[in-house]
C-alpha positions in Angstrom: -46.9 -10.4 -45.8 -46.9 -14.0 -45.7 -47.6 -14.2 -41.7 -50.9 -11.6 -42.8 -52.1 -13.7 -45.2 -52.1 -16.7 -43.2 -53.6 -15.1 -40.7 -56.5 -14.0 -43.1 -56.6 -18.3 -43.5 -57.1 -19.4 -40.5 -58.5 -16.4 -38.7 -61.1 -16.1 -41.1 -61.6 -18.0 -44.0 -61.8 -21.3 -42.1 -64.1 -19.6 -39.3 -66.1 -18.3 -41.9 -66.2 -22.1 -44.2 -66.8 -23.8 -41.5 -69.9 -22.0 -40.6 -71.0 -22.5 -43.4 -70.8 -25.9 -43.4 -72.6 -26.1 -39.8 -69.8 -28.2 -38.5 -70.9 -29.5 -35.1 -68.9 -30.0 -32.3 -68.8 -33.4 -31.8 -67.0 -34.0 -35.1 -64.5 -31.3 -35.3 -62.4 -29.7 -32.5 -63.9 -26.5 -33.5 -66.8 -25.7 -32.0 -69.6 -24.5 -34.1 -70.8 -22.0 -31.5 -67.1 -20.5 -31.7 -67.1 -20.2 -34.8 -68.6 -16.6 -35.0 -66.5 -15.8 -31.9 -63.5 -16.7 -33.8 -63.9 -14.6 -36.8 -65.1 -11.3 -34.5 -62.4 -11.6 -32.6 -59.9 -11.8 -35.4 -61.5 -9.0 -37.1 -61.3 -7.0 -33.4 -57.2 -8.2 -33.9 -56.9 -6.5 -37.1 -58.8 -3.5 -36.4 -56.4 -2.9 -33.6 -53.4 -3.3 -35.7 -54.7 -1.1 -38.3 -55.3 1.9 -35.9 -51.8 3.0 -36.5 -51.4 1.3 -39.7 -53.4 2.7 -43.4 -52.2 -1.0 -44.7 -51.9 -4.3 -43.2 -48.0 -4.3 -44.5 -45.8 -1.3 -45.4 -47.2 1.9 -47.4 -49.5 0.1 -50.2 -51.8 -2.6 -51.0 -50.1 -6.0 -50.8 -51.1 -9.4 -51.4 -51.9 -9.3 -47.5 -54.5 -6.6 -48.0 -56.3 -8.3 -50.6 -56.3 -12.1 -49.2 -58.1 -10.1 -45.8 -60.1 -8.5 -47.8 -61.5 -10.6 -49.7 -62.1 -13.0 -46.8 -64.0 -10.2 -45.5 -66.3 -9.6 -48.4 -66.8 -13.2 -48.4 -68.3 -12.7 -44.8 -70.0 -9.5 -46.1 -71.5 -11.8 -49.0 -72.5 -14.3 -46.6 -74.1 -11.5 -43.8 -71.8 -12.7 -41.4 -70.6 -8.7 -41.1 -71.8 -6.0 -41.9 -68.9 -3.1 -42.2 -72.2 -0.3 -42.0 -73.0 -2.0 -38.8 -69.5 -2.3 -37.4 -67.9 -1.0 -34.5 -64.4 -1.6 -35.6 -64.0 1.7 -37.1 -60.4 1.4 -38.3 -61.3 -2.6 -40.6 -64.3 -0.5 -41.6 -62.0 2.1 -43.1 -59.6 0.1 -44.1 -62.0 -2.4 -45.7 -63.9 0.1 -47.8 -60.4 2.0 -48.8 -59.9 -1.5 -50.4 -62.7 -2.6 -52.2 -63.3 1.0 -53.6 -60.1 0.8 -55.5 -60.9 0.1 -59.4 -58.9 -3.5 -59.2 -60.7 -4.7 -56.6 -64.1 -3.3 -58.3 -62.8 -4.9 -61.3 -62.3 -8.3 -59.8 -65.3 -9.0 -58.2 -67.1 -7.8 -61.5 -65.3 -10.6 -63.5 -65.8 -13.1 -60.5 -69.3 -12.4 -60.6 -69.9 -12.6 -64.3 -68.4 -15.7 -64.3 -70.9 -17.2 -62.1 
């Protein structure tokens, strides 16, 4: 789990904050055009390790699934990715199996009420 939800860190989270924050080359050793590179090619990672897997860890939802997906709504939010759009049939699936469940639903209603 914990290996996942690093993963979901650095593979997109930062990708996704530091394009966000239009860090240019010169003063970071990521590259702002690789940025969008980075997270696609993550998300092309994880689509293949879900194409024999329902969950990103074991038979249920665990703290892996969520930190992933949340880091994917966050790029959803931000129109970085768009799961309609998406080739990557398997996140796709995956992704909306997630945030359909009531917890998830739940969560983002009391994040966005909050805001």
């Amino acid at each position: 789990v914990d290996s996942w939800v690093q993963f979901g860190w650095t593979a997109l989270e930062v990708p996704l904050a530091a394009s966000k924050q239009s860090i240019s080359a010169s003063s970071s050793n990521i590259s702002a055009t690789n940025i969008p590179a980075d997270f696609f090619s993550a998300t092309y990672q994880l689509d293949h390790h879900l194409k024999s897997n329902a969950y990103i860890v074991g038979h249920s939802v665990t703290n892996a699934d969520i930190a992933i997906c949340c880091a994917l709504h966050e790029a959803v939010s931000n129109k970085v990715w768009d799961p309609r759009s998406s080739e990557m049939k398997d996140v796709v699936c995956w992704y909306n199996g997630i945030v359909n469940q009531e917890f998830f639903s739940l969560a983002l209603l009391i994040i966005n009420s909050a805001t």
